[in-house]
C-alpha positions in Angstrom: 0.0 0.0 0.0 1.7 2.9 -1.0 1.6 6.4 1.1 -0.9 8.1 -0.6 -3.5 5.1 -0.4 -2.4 5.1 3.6 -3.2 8.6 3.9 -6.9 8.2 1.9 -7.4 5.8 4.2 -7.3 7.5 7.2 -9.1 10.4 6.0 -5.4 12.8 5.5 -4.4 12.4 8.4 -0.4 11.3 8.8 -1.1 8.6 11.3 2.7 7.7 12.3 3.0 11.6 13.0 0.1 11.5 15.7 1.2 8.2 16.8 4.2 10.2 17.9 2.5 12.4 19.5 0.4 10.7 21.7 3.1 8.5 22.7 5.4 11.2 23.8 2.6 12.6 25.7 1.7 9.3 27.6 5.9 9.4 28.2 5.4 13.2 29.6 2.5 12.1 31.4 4.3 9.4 33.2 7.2 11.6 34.0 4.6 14.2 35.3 3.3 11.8 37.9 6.7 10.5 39.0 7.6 14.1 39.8 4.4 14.8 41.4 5.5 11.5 43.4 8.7 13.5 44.6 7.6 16.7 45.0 5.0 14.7 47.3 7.9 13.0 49.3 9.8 16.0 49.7 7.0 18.1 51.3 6.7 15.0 53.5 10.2 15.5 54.2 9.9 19.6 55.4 6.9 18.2 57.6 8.6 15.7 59.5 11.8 18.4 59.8 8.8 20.1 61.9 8.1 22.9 59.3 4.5 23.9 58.0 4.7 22.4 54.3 1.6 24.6 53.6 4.3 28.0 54.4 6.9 26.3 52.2 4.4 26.0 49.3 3.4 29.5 49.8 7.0 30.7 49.7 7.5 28.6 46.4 4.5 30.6 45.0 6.1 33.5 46.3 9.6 33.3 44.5 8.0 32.5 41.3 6.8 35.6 40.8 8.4 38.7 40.0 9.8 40.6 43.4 8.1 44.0 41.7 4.7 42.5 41.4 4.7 41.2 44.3 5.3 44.3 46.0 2.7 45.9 44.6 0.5 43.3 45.7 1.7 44.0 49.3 0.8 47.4 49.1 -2.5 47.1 47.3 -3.6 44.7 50.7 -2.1 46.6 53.4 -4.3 49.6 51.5 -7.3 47.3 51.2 -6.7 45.9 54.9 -6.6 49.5 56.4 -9.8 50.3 54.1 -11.8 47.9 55.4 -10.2 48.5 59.0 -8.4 45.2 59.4 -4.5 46.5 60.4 
């Protein structure tokens, strides 16, 4: 069966490409859950060290973000805080 009869035959579509596909995504995937599995461990890990894994996680969000856009998001609570007559 030659290419061309391949590709009529399943409608155009290049079936070895999207084979690839969806098995490097099912590899991803795996490797996705194994480092969920670790990250898992570790914050097991901080807790048993004694220290509150739900501040560590928060600290992690933290340092992702910019340090400039963060500060700004400091200032715009404290602001709303003292609005609202909470510091």
């Amino acid at each position: 069966m030659s290419e061309e009869e391949k590709d009529a035959k399943t409608g155009g579509i290049a079936a070895e490409a999207l084979r690839q596909y969806i098995d490097r995504i099912e590899r991803l995937e795996q490797e996705k859950k194994a480092l969920a599995e670790d990250i898992k461990d570790v914050y097991g890990q901080v807790k048993s060290q004694g220290f509150d894994p739900k501040i560590v996680r928060k600290i992690i969000s933290l340092r992702r973000r910019d340090r400039r856009e963060r500060e700004e998001e400091d200032e715009l609570l404290a602001l709303y805080l003292a609005a609202i007559g909470e510091v």
